[in-house]
MILUM-632053 format. One record per atom (N, C-alpha, C): residue number from 1; residue in three letters; atom name; x, y, z. Coordinates in Angstrom, 1 decimal, padded with zeros to 4 digits. Example, Ala and Ser with C-alpha at 12.3 -4.5 7.8 and 13.67 -1.06 7.14 Angstrom:
2
ATOM   seq   type   atom       c1       c2       c3
ATOM     1    ALA      N    013.2   -005.7    007.8
ATOM     1    ALA     CA    012.3   -004.5    007.8
ATOM     1    ALA      C    013.2   -003.3    007.8
ATOM     2    SER      N    012.8   -002.2    007.1
ATOM     2    SER     CA    013.7   -001.1    007.1
ATOM     2    SER      C    012.9    000.0    007.9
//
This chain:
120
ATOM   seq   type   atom       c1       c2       c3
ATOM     1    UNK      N   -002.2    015.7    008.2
ATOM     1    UNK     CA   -002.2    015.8    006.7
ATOM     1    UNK      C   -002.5    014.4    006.1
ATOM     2    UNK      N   -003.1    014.5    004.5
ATOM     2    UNK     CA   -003.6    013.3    004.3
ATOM     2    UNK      C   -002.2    012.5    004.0
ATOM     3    UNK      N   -002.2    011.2    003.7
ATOM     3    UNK     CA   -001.2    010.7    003.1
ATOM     3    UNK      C   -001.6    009.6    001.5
ATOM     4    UNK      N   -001.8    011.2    000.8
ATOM     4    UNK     CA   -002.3    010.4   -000.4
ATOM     4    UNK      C   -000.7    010.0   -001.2
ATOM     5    UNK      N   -000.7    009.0   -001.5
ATOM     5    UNK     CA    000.0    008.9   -002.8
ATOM     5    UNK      C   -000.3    008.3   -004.1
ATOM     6    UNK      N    000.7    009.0   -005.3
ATOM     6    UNK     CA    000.3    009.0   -006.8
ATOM     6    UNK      C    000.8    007.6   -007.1
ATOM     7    UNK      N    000.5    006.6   -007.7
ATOM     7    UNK     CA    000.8    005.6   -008.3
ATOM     7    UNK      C    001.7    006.3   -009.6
ATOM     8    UNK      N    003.0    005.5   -009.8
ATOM     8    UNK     CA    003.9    006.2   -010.9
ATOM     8    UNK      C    003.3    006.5   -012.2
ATOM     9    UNK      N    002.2    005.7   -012.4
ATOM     9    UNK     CA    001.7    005.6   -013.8
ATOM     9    UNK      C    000.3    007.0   -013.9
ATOM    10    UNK      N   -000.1    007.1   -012.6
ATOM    10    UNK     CA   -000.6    008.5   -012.3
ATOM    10    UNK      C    000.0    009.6   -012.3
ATOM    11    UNK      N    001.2    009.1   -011.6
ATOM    11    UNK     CA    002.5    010.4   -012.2
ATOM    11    UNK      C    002.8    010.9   -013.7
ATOM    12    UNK      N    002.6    010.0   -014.1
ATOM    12    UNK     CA    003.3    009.9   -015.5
ATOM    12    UNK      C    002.1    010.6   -016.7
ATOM    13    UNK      N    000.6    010.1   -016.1
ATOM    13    UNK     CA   -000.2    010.4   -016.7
ATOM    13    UNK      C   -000.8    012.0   -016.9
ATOM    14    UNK      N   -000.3    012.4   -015.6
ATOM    14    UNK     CA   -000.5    013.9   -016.0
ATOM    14    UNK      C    000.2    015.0   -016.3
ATOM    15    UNK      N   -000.1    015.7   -016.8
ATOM    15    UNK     CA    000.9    017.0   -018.0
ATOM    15    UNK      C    001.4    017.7   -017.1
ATOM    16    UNK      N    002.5    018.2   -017.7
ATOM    16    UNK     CA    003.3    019.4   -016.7
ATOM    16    UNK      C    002.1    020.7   -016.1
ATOM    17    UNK      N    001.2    020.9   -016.7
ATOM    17    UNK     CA    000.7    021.7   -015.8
ATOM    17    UNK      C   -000.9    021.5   -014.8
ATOM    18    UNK      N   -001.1    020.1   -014.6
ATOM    18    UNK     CA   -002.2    019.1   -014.4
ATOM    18    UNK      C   -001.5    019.0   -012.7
ATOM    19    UNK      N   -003.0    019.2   -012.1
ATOM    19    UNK     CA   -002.9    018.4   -010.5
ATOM    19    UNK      C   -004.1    017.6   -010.4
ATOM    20    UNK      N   -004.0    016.6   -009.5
ATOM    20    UNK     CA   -005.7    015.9   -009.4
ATOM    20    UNK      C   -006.4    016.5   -008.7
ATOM    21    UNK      N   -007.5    016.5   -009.1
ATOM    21    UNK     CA   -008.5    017.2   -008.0
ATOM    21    UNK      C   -009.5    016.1   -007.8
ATOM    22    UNK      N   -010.4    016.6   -006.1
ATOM    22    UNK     CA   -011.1    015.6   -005.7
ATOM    22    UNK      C   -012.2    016.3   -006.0
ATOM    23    UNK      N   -013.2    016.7   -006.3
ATOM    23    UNK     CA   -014.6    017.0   -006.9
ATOM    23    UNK      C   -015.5    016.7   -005.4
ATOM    24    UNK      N   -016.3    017.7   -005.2
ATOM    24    UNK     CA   -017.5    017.2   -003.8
ATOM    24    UNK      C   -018.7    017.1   -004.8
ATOM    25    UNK      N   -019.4    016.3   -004.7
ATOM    25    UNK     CA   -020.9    016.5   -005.7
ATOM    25    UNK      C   -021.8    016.0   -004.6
ATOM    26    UNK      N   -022.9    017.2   -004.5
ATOM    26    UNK     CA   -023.6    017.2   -003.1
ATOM    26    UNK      C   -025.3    015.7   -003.9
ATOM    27    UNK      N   -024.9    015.5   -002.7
ATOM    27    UNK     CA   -026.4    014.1   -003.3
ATOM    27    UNK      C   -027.7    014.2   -002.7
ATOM    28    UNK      N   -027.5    015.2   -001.7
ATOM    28    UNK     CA   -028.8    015.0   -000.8
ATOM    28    UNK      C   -029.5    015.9   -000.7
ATOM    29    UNK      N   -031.0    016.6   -001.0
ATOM    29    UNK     CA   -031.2    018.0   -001.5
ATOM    29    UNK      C   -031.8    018.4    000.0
ATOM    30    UNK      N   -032.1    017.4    001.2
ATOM    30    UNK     CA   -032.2    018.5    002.6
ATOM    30    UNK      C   -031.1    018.6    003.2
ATOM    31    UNK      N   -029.6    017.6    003.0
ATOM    31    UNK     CA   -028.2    018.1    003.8
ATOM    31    UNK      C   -027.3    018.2    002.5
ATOM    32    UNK      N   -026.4    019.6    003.0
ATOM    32    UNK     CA   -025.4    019.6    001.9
ATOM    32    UNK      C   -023.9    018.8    001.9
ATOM    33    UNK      N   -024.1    018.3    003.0
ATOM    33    UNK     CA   -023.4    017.2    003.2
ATOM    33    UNK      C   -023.2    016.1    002.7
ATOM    34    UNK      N   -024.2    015.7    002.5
ATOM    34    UNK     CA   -024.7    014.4    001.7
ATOM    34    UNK      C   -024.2    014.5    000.5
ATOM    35    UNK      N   -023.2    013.8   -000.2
ATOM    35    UNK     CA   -022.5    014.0   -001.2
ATOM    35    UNK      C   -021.7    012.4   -001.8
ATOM    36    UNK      N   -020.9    012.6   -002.5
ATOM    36    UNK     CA   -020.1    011.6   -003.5
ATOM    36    UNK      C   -018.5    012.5   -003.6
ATOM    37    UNK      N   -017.3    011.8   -004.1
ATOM    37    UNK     CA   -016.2    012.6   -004.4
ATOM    37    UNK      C   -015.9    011.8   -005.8
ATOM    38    UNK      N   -015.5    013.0   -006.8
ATOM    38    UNK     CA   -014.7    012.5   -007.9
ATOM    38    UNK      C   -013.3    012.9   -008.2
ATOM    39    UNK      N   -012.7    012.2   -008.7
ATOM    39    UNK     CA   -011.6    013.0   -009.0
ATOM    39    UNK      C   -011.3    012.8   -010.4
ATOM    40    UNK      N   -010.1    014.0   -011.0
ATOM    40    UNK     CA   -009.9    014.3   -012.2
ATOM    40    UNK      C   -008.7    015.2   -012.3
ATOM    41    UNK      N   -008.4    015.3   -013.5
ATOM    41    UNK     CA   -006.8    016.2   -013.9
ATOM    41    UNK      C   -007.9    017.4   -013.9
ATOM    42    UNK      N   -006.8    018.1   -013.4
ATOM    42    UNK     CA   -007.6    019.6   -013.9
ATOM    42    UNK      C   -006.0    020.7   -013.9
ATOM    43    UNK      N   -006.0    021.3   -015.2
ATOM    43    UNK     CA   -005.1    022.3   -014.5
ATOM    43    UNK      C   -005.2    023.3   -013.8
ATOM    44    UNK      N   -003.8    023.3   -013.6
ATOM    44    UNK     CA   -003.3    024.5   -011.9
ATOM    44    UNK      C   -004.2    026.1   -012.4
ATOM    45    UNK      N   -004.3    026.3   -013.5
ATOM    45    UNK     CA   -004.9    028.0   -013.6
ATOM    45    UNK      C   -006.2    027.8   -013.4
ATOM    46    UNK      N   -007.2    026.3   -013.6
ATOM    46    UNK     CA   -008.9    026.1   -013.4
ATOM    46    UNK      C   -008.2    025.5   -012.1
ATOM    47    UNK      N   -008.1    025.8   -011.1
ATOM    47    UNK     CA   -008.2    024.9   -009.7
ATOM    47    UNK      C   -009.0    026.3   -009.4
ATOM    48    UNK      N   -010.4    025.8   -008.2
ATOM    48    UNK     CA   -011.1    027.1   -007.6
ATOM    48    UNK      C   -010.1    027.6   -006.7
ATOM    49    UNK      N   -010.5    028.7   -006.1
ATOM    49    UNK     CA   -009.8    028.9   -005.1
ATOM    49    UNK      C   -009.9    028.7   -003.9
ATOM    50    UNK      N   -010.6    027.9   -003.8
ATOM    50    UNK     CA   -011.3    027.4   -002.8
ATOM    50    UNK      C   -010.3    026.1   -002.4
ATOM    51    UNK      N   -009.8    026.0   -003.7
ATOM    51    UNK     CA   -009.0    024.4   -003.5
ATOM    51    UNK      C   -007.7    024.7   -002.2
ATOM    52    UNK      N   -008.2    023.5   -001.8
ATOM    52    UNK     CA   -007.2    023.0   -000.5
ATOM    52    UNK      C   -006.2    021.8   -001.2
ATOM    53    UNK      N   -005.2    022.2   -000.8
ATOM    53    UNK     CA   -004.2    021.2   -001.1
ATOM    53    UNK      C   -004.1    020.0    000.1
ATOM    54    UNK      N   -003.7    018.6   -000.8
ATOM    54    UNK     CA   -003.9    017.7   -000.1
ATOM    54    UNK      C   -003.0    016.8   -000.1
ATOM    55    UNK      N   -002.1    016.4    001.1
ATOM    55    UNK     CA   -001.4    016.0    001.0
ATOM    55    UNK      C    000.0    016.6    001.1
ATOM    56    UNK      N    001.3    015.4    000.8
ATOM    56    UNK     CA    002.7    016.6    000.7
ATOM    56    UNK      C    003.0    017.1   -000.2
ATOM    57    UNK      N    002.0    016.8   -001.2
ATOM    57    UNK     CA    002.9    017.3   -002.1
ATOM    57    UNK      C    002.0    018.3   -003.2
ATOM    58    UNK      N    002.1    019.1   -004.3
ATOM    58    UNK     CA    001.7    020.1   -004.5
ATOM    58    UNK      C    001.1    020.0   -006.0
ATOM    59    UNK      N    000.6    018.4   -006.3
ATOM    59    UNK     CA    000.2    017.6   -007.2
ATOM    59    UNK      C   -001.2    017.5   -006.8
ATOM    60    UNK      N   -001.6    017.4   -005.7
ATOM    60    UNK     CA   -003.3    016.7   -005.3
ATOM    60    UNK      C   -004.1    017.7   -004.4
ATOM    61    UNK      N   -005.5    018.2   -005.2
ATOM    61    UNK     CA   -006.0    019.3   -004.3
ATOM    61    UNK      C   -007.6    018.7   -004.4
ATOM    62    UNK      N   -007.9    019.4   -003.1
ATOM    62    UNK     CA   -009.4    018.8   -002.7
ATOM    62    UNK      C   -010.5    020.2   -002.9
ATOM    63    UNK      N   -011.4    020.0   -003.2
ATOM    63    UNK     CA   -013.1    020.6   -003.0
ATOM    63    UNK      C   -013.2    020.8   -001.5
ATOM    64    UNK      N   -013.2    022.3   -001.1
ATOM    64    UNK     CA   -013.3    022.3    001.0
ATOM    64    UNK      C   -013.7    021.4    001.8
ATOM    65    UNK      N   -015.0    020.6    001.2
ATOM    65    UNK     CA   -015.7    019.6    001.4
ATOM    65    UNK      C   -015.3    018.4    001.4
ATOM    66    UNK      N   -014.9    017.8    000.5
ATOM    66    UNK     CA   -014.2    016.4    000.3
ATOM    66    UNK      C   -013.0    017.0    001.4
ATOM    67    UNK      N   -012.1    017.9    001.1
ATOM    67    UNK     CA   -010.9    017.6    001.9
ATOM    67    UNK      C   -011.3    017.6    003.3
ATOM    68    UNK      N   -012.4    017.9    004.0
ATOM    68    UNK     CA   -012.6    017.8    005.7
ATOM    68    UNK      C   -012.9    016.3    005.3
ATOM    69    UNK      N   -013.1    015.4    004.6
ATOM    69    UNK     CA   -013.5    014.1    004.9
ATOM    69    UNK      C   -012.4    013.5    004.5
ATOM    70    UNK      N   -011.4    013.9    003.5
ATOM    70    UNK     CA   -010.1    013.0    003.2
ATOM    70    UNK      C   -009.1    013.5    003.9
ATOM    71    UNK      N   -009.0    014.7    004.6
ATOM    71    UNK     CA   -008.0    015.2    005.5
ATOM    71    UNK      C   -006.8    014.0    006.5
ATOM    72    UNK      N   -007.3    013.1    006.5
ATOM    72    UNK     CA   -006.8    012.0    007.4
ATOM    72    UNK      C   -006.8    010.8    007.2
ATOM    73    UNK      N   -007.5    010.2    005.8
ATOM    73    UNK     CA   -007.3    009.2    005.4
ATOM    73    UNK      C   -006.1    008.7    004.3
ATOM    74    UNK      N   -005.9    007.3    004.4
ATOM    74    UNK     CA   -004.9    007.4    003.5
ATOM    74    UNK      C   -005.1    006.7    002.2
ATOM    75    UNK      N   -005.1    007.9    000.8
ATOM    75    UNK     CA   -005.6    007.9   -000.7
ATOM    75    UNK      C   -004.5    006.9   -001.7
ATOM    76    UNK      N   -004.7    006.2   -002.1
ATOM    76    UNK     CA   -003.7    006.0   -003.5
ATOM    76    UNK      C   -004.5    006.4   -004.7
ATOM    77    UNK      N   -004.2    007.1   -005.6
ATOM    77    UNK     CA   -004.5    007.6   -006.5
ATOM    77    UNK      C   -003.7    006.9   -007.9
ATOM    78    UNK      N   -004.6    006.0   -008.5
ATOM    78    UNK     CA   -004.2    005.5   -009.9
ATOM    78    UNK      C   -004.4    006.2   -011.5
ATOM    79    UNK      N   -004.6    005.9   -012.3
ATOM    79    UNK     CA   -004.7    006.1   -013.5
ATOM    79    UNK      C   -005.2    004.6   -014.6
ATOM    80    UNK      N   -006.1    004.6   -014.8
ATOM    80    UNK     CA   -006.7    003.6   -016.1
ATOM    80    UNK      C   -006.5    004.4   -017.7
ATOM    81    UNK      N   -006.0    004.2   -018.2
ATOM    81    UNK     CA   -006.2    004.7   -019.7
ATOM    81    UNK      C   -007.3    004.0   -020.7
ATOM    82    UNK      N   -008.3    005.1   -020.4
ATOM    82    UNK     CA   -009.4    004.4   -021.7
ATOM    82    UNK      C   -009.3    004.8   -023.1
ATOM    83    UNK      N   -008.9    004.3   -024.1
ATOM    83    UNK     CA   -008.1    004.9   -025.5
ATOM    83    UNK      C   -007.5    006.1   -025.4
ATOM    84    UNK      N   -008.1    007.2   -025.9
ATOM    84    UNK     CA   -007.1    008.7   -025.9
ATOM    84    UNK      C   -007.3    009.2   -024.4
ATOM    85    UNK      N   -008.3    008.5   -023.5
ATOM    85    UNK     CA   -008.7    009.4   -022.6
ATOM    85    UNK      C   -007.7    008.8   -021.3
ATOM    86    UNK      N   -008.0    009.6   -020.4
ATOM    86    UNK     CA   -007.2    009.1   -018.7
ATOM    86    UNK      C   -008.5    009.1   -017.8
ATOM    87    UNK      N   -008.9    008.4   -017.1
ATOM    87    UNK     CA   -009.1    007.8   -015.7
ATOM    87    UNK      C   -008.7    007.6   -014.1
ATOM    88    UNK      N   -008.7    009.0   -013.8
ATOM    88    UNK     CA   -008.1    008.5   -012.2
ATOM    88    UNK      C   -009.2    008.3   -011.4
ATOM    89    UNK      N   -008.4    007.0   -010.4
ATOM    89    UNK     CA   -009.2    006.5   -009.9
ATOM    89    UNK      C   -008.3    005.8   -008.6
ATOM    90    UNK      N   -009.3    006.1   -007.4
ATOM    90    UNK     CA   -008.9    005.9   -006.0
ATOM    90    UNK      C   -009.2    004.4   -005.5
ATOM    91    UNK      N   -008.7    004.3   -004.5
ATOM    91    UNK     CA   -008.8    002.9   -003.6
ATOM    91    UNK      C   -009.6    002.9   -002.4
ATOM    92    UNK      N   -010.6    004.3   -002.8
ATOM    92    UNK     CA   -011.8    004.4   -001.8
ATOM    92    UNK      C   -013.0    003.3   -002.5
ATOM    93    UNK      N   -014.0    003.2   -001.2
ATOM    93    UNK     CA   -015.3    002.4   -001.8
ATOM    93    UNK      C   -016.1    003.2   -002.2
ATOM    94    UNK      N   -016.8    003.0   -003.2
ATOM    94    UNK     CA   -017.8    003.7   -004.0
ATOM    94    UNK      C   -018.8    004.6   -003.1
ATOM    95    UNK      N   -019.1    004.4   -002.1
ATOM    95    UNK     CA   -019.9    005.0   -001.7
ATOM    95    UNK      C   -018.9    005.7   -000.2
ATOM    96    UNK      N   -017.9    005.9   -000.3
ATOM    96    UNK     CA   -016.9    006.6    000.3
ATOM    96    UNK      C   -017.9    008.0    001.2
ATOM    97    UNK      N   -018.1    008.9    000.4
ATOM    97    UNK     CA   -018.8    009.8    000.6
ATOM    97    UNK      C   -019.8    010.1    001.6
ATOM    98    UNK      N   -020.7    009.1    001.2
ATOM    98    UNK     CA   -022.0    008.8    002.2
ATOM    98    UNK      C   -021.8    008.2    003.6
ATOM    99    UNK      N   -020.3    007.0    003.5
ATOM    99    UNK     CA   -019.7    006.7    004.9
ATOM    99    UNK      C   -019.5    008.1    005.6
ATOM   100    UNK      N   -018.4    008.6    004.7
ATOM   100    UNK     CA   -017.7    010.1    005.7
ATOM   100    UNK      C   -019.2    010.6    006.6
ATOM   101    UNK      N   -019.8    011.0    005.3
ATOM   101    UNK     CA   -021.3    011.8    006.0
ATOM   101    UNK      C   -021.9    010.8    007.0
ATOM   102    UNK      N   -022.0    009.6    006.9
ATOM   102    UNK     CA   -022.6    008.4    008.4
ATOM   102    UNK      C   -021.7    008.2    009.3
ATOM   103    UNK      N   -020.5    009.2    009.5
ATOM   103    UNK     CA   -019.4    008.7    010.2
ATOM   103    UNK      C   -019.1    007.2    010.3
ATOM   104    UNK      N   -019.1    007.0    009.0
ATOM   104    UNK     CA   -018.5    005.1    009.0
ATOM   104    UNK      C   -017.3    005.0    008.9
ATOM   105    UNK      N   -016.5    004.1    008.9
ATOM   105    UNK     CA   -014.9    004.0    008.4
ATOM   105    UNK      C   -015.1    003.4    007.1
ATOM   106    UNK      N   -014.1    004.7    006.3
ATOM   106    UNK     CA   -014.1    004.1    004.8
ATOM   106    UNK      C   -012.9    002.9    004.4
ATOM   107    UNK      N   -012.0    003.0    004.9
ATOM   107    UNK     CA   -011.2    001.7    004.6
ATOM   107    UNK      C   -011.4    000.7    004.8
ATOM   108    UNK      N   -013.1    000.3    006.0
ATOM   108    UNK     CA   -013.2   -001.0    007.0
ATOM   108    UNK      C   -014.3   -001.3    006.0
ATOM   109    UNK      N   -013.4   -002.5    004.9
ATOM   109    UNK     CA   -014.4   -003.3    004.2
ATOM   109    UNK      C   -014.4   -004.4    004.6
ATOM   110    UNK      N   -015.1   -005.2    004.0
ATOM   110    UNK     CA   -015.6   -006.5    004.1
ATOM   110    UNK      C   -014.7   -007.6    003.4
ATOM   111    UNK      N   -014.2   -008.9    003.6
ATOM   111    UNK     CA   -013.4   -009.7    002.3
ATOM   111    UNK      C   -014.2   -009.7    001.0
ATOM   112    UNK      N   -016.1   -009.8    001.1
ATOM   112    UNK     CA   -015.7   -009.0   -000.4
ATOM   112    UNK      C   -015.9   -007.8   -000.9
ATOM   113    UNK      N   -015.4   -006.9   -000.5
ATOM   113    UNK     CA   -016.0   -005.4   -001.2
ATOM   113    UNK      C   -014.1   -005.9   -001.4
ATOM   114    UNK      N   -013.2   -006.5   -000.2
ATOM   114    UNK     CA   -011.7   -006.7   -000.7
ATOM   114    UNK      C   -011.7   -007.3   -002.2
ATOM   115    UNK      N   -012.4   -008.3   -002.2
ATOM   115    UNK     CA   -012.3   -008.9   -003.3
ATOM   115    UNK      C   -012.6   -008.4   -004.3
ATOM   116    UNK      N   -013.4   -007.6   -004.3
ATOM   116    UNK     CA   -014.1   -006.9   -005.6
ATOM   116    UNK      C   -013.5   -005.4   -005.7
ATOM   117    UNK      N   -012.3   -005.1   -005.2
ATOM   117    UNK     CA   -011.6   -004.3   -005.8
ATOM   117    UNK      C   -011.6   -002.6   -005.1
ATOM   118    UNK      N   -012.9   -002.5   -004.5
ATOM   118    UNK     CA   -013.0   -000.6   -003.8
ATOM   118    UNK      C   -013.9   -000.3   -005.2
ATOM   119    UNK      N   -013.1    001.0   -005.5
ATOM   119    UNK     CA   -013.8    001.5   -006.0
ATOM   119    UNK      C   -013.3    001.7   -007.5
ATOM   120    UNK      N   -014.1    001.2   -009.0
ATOM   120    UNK     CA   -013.3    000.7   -009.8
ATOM   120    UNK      C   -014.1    001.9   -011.1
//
């Protein structure tokens, strides 16, 4: 199981009836593999049904796809507030996605992809 966790202020940011969801967005038009992940509040009555839950807890659900690639990594999931709006946003590297699909390790960065933050 993954071992995502919610930063408090992630906690705090979403509504009593909001879970995050990881989004698969396919990138590559000869493999459907080839993709990107987003995530976003979505509520619990628009989750597909396809959504796989992620994690312990019954706040964070994945796209079939994203979750075979996050299934075993470990997520922190934040929140940025841009004026009225919310921003969640992970401590994966931007091109997260593309590693999973090259079988690369997504947490094995460099001091500076460290320095520059993951994925912002």
């Amino acid at each position: 199981m993954s071992r995502v966790t919610l930063t408090p202020a992630a906690r705090d940011a979403l509504r009593g009836d909001e879970v995050v969801f990881f989004d698969w967005h396919v990138t590559g038009l000869c493999c459907a593999d080839a993709g990107e992940f987003s995530v976003r509040p979505l509520r619990r009555s628009r989750l597909p049904r396809r959504a796989r839950r992620l994690g312990p807890t019954d706040l964070v659900y994945a796209h079939p796809t994203a979750w075979v690639h996050l299934a075993e990594l470990p997520v922190t999931i934040d929140v940025r507030p841009l004026w009225r709006w919310r921003r969640f946003t992970t401590d994966l590297l931007p091109d997260a996605g593309l590693r999973c699909c090259l079988g690369r390790p997504v947490h094995d960065q460099s001091p500076r992809q460290r320095h520059m933050g993951g994925n912002r």
